[in-house]
Backbone as a chain_set.jsonl record, in Angstrom:
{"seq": "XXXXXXXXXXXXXXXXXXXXXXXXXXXXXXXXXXXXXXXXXXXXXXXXXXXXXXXXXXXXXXXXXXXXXXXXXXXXXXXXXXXXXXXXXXXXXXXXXXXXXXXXXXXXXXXXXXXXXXXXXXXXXXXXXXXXXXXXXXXXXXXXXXXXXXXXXXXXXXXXX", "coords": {"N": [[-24.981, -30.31, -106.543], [-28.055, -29.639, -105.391], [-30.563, -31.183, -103.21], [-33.839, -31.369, -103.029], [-36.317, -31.303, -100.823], [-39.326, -33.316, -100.285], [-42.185, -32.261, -100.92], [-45.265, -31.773, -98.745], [-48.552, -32.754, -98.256], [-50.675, -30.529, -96.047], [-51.646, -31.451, -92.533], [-54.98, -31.812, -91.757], [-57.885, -31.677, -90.065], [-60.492, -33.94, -88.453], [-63.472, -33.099, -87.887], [-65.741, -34.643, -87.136], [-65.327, -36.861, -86.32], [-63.642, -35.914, -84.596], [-60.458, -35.727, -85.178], [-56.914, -35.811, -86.276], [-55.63, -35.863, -88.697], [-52.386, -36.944, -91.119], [-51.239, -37.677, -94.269], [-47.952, -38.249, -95.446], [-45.45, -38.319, -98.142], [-42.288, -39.7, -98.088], [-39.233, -39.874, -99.254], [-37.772, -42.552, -98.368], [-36.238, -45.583, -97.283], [-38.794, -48.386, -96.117], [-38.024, -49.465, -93.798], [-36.081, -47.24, -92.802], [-38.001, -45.501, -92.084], [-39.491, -46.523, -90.174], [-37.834, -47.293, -88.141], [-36.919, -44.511, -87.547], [-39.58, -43.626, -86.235], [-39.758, -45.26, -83.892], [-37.573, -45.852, -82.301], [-35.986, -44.263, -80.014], [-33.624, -42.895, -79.795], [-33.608, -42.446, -82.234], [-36.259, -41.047, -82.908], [-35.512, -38.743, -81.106], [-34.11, -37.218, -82.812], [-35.753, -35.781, -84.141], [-38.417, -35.217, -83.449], [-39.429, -34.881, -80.218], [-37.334, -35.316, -76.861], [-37.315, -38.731, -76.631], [-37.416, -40.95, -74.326], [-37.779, -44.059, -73.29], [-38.987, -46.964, -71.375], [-38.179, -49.357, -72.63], [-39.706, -51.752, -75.455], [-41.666, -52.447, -77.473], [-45.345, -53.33, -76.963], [-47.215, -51.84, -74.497], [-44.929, -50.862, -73.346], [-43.419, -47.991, -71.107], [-42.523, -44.539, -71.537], [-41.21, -41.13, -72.528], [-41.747, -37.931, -74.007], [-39.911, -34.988, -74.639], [-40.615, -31.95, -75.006], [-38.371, -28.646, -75.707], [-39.429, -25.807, -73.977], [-42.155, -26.563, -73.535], [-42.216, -28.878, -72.05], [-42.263, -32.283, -70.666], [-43.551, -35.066, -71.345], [-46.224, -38.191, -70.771], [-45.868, -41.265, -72.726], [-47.512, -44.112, -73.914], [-46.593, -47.187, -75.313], [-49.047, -48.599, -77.716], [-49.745, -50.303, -79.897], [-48.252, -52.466, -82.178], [-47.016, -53.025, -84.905], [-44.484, -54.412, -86.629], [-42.932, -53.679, -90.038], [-45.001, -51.595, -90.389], [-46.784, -50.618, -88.649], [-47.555, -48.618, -85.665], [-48.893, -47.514, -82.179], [-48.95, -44.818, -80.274], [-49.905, -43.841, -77.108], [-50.267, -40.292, -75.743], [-50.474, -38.072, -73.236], [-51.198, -35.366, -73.268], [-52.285, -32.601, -73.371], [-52.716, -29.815, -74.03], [-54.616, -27.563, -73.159], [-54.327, -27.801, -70.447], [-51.997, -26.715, -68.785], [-50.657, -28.39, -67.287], [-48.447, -31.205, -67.218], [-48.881, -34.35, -67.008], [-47.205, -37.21, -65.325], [-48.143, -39.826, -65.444], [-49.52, -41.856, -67.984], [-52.932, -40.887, -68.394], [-55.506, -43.024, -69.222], [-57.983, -41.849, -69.457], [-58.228, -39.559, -70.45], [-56.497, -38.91, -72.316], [-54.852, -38.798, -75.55], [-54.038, -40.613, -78.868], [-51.804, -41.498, -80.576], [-51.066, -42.67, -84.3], [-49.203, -44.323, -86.473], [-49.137, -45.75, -89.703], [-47.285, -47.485, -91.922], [-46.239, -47.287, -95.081], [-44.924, -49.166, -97.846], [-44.057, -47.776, -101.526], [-42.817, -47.383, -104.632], [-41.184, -44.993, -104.57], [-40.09, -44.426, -101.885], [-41.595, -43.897, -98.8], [-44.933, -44.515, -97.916], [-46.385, -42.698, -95.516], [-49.0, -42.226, -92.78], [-50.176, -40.362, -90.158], [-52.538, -40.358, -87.553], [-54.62, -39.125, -85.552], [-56.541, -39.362, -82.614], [-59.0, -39.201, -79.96], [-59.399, -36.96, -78.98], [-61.782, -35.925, -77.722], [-61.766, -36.673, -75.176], [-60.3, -34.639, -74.295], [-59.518, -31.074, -72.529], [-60.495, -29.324, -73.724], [-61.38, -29.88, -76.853], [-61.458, -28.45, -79.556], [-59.252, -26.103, -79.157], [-57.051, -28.329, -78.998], [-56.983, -30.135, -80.869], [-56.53, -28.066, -83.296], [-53.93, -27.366, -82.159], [-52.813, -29.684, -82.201], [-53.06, -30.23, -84.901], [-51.229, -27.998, -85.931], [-48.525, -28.74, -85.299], [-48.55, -31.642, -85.673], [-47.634, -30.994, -88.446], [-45.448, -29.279, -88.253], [-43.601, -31.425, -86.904], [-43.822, -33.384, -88.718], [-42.664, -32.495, -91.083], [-39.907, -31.916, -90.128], [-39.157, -35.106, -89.964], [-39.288, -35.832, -92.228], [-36.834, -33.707, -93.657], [-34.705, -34.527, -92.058], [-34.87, -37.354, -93.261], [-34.137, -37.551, -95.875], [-32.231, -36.004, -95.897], [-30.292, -36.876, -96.369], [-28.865, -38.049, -93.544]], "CA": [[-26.392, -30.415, -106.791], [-28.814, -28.997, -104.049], [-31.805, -32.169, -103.41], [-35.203, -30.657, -102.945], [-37.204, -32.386, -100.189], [-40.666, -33.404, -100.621], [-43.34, -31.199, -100.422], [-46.403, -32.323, -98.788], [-50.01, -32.071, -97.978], [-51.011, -30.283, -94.269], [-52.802, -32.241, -91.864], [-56.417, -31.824, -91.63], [-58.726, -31.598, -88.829], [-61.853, -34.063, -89.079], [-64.348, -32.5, -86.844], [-66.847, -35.019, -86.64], [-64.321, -37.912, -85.497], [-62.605, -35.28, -84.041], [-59.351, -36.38, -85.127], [-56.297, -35.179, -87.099], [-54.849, -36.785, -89.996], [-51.57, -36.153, -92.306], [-50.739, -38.382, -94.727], [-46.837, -37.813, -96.246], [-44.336, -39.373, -98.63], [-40.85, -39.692, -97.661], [-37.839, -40.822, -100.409], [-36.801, -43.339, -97.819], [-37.062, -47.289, -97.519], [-39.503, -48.508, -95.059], [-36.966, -49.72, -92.768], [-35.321, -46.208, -92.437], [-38.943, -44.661, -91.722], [-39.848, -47.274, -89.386], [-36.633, -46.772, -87.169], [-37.301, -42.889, -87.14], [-40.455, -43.368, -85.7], [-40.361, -46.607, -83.241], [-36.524, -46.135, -81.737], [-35.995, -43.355, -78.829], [-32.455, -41.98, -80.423], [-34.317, -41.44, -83.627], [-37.269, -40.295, -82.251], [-34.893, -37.087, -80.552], [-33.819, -36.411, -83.696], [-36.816, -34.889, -85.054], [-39.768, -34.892, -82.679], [-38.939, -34.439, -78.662], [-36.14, -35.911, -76.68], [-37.498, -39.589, -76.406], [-37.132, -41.828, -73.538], [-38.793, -45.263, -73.229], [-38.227, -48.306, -70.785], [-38.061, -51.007, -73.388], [-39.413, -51.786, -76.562], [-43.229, -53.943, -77.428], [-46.121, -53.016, -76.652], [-47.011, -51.711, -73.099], [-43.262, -49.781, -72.585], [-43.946, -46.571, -71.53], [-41.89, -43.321, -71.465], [-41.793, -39.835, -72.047], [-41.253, -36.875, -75.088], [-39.27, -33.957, -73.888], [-40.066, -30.657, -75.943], [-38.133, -27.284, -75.076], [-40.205, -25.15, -73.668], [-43.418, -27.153, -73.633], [-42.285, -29.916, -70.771], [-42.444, -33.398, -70.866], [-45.245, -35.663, -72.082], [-45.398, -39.383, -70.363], [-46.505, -42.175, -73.401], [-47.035, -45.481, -73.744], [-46.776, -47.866, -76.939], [-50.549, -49.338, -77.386], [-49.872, -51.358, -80.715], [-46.906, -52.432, -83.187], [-47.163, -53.903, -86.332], [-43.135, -53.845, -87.685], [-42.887, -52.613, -89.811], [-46.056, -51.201, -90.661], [-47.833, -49.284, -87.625], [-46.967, -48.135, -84.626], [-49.659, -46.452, -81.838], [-48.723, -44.342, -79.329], [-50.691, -43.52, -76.032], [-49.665, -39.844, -74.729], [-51.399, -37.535, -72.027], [-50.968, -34.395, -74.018], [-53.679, -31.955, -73.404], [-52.127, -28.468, -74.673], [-55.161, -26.849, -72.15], [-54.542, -28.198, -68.953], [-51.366, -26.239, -68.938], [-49.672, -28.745, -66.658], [-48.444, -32.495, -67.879], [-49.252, -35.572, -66.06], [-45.973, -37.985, -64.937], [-48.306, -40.753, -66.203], [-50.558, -41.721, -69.011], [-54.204, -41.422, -67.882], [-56.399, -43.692, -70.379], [-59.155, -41.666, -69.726], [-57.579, -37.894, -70.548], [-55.423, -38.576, -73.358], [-54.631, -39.011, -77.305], [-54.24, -41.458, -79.408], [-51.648, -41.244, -82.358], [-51.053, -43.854, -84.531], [-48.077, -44.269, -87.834], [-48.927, -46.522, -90.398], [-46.459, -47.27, -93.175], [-47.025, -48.541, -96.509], [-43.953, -49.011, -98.822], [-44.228, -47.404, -102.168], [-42.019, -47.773, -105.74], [-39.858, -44.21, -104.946], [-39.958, -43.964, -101.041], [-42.804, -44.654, -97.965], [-46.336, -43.722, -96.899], [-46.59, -42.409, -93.95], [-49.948, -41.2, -92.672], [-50.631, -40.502, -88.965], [-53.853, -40.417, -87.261], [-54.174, -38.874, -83.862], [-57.757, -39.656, -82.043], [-59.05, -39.023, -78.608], [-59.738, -35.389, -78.448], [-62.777, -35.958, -77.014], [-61.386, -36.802, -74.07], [-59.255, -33.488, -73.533], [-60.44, -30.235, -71.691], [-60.945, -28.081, -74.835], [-61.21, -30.626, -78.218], [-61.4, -27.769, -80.507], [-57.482, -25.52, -79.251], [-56.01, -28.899, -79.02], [-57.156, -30.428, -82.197], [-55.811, -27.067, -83.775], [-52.59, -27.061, -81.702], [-52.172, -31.018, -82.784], [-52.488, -30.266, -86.473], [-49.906, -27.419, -85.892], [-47.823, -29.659, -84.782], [-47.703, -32.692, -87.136], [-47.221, -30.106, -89.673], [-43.933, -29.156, -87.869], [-42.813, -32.446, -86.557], [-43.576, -34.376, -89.871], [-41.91, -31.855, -92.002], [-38.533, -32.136, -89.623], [-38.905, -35.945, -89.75], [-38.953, -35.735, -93.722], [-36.023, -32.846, -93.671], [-33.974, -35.636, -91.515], [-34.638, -38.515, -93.84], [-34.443, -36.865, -97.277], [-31.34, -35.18, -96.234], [-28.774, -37.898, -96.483], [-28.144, -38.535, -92.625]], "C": [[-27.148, -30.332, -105.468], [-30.29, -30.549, -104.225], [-32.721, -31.297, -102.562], [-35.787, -31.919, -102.302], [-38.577, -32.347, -100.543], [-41.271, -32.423, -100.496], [-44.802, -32.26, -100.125], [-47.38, -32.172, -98.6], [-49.472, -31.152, -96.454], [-51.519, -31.179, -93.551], [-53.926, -31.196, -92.141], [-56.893, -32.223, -90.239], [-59.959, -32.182, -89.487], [-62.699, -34.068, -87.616], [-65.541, -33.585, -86.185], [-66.222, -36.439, -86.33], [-63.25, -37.099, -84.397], [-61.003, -36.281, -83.606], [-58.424, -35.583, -85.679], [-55.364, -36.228, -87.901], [-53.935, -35.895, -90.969], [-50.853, -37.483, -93.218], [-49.403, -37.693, -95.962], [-45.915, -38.763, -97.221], [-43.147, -38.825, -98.015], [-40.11, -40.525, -98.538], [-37.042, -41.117, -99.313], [-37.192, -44.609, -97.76], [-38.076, -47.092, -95.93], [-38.632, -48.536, -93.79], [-36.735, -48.376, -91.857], [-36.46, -45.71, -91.328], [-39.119, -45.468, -90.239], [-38.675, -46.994, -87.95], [-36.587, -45.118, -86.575], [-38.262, -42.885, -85.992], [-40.792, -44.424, -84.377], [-38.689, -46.312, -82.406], [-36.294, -44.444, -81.163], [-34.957, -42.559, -79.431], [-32.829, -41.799, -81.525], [-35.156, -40.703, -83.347], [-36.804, -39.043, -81.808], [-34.697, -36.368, -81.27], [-34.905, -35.29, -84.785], [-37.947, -34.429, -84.31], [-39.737, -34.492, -81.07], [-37.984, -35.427, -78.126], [-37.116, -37.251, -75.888], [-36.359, -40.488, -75.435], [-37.992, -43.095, -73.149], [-37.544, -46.391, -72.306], [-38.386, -49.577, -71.031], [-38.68, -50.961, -74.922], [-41.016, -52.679, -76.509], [-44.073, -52.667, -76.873], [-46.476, -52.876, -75.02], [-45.546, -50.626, -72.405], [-44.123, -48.105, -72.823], [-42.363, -45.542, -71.486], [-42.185, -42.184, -71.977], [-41.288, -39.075, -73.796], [-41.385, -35.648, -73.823], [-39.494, -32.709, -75.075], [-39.574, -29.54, -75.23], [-39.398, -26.736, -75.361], [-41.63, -25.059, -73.527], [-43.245, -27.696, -71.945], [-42.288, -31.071, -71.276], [-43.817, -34.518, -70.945], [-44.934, -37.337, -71.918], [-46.291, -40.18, -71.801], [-46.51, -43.176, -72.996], [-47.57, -46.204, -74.907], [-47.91, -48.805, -76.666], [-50.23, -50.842, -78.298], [-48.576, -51.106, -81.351], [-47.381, -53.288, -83.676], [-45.55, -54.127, -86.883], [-43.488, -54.393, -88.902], [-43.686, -51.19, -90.493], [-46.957, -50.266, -89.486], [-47.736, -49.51, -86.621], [-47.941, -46.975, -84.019], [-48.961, -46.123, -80.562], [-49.7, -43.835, -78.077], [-50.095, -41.96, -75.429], [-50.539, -39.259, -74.127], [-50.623, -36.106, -72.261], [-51.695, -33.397, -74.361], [-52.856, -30.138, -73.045], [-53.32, -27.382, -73.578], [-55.257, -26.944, -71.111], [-53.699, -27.228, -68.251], [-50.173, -26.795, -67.628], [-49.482, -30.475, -67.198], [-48.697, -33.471, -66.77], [-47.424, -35.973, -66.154], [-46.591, -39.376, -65.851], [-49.391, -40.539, -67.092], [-51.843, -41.89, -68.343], [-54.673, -41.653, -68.961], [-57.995, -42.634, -70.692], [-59.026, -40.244, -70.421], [-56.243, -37.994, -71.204], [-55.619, -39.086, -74.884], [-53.997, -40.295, -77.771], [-52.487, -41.507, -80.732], [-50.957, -42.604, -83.092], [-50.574, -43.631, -86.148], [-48.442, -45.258, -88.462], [-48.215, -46.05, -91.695], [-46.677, -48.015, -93.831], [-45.559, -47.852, -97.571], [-44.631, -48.675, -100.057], [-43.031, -47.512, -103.07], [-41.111, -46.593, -105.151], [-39.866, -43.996, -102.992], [-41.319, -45.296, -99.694], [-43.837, -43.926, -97.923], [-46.203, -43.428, -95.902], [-47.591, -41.605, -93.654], [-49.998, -41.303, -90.522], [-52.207, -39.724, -88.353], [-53.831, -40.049, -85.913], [-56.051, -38.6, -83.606], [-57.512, -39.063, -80.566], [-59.487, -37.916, -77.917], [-61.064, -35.071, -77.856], [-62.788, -35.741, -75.528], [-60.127, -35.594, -73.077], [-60.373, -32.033, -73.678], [-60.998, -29.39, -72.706], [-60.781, -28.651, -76.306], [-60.909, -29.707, -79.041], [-59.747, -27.127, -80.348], [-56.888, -26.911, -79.382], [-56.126, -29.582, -80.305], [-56.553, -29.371, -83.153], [-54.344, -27.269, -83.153], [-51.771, -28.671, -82.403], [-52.0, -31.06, -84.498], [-51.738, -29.562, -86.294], [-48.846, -27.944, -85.971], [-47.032, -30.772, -85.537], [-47.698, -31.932, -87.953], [-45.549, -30.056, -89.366], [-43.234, -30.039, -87.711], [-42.758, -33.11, -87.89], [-42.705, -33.843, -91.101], [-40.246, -32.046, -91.128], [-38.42, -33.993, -89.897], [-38.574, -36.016, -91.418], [-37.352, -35.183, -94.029], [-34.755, -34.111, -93.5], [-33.692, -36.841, -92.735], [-34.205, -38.463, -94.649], [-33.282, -36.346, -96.973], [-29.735, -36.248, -95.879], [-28.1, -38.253, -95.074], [-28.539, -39.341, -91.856]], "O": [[-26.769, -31.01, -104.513], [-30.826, -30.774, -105.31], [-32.366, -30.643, -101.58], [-35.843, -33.061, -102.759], [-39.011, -31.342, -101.105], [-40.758, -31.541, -99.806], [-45.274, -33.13, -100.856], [-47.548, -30.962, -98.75], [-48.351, -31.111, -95.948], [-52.034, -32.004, -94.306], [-53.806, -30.065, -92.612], [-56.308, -32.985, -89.47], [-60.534, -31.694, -90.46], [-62.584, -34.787, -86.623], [-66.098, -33.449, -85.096], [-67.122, -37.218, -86.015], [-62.381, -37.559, -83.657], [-60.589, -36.967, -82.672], [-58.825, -34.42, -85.739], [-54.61, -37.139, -87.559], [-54.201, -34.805, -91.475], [-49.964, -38.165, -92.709], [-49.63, -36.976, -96.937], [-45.75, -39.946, -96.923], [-43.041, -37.701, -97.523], [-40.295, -41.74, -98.601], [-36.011, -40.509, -99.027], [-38.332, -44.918, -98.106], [-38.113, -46.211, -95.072], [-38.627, -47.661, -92.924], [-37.019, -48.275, -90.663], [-36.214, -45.522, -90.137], [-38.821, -44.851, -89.216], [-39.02, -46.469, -86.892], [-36.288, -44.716, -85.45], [-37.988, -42.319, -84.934], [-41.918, -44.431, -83.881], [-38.864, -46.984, -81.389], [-36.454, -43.51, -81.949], [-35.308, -41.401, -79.658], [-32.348, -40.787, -82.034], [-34.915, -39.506, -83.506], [-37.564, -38.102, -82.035], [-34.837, -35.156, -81.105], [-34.768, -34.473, -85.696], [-38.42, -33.312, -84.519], [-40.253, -33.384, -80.926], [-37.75, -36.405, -78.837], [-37.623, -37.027, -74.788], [-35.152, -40.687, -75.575], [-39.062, -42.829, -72.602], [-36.333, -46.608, -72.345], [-38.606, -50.553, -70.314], [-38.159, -50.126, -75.662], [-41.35, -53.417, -75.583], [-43.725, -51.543, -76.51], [-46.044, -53.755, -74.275], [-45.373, -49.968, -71.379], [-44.775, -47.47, -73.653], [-41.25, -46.062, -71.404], [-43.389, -41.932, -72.021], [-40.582, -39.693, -74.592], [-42.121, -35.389, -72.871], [-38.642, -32.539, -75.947], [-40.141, -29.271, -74.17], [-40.18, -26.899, -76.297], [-42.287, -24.024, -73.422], [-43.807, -27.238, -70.95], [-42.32, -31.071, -72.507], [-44.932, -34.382, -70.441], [-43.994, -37.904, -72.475], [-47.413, -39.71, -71.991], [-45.866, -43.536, -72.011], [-48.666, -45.991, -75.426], [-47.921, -49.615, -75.739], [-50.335, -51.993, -77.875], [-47.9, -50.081, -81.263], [-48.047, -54.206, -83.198], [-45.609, -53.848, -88.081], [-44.205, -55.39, -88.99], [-43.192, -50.15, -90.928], [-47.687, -49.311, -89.753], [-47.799, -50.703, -86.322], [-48.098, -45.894, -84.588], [-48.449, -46.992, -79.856], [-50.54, -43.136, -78.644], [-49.32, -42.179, -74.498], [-51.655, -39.749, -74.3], [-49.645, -35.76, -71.599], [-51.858, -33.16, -75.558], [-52.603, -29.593, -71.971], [-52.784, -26.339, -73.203], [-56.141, -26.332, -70.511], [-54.178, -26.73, -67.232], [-49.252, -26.143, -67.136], [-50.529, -30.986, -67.597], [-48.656, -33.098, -65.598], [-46.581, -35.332, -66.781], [-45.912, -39.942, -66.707], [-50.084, -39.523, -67.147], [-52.006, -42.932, -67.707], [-54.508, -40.829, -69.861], [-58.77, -42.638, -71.648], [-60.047, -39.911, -71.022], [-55.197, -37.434, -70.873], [-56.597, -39.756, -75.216], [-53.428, -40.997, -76.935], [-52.777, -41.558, -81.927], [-50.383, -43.461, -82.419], [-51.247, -42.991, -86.957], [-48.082, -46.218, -87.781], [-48.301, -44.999, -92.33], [-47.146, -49.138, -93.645], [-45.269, -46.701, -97.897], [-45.794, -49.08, -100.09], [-42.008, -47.755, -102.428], [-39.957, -47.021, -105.116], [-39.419, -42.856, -102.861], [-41.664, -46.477, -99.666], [-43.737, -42.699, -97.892], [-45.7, -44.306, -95.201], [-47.522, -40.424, -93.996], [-49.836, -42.331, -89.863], [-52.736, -38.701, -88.788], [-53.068, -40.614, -85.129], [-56.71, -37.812, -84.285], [-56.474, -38.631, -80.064], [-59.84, -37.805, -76.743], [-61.34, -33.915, -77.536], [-63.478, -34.984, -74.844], [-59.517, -35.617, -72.008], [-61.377, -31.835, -74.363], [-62.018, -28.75, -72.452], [-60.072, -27.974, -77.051], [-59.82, -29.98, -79.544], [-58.936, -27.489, -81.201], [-55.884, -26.776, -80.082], [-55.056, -29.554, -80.913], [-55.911, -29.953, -84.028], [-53.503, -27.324, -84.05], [-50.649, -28.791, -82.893], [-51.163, -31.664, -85.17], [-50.726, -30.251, -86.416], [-48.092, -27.555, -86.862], [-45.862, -30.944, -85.878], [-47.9, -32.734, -88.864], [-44.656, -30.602, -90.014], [-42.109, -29.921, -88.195], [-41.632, -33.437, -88.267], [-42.161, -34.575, -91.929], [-39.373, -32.403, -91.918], [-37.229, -34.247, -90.078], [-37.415, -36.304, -91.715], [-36.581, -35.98, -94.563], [-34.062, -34.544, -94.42], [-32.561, -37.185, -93.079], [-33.46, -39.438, -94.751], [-32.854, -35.966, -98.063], [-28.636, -36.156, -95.332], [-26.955, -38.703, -95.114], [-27.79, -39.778, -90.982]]}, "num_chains": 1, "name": "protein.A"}
């Protein structure tokens, strides 16, 4: 028997918060989701090769994508196991990455989970684009994006490993 993964919305672009929002289900417990998205060896498995120096609020470290570069974060808020914000310095027009997070020239994104009867919520919210050199390509390049990453993080969960 072949299992059929979810299908889900796209993100959205809201222009006048200039933000991007995707809210997905996933047929997994909270737990599972929560560990995907908050632990560095899960985190590789679907989104860039995560490295962090510790754990709480305040630890920073980095996402590694091929052929992009590396991208430094740092964890703003945690809720376990409900929401989880990230700080990175991720500005798709600068066309070079920072080493660290500048507060003033970076994004926002931010996982809340909400258990549900066959699986989880998962919506993420990514703010800040105000604060990068060209709001409009990177707001486009960031919904691109969670389209791709949230559909591999689904693929992952949904597929029995």
């Amino acid at each position: 028997m072949i299992m059929s993964m979810t299908t889900n919305e796209a993100s959205v672009v809201d222009q006048d918060r200039l933000a991007v929002r995707r809210t997905i289900h996933i047929a997994a417990a909270i737990e599972k989701v929560w560990t995907a998205v908050t632990e560095p060896e899960h985190i590789s498995m679907w989104f860039g090769t995560a490295d962090f120096d510790g754990s709480g609020v305040g630890t920073r470290g980095t996402l590694t994508f091929p052929g992009y570069g590396t991208v430094p974060l740092r964890v703003e808020a945690i809720e376990a196991p409900h929401l989880v914000s990230y700080r990175w310095g991720n500005d798709d027009a600068l066309g070079e990455l920072a080493s660290e997070v500048d507060p003033e020239h970076s994004t926002v994104f931010t996982f809340t989970l909400e258990a549900v009867p066959d699986g989880t919520r998962l919506t993420v919210v990514e703010t800040g684009f105000d604060t990068t050199s060209d709001p409009s390509a990177n707001l486009e390049s960031h919904r691109e994006g969670w389209d791709s990453e949230l559909d591999k993080l689904v693929a992952l969960l949904e597929g029995g490993s």
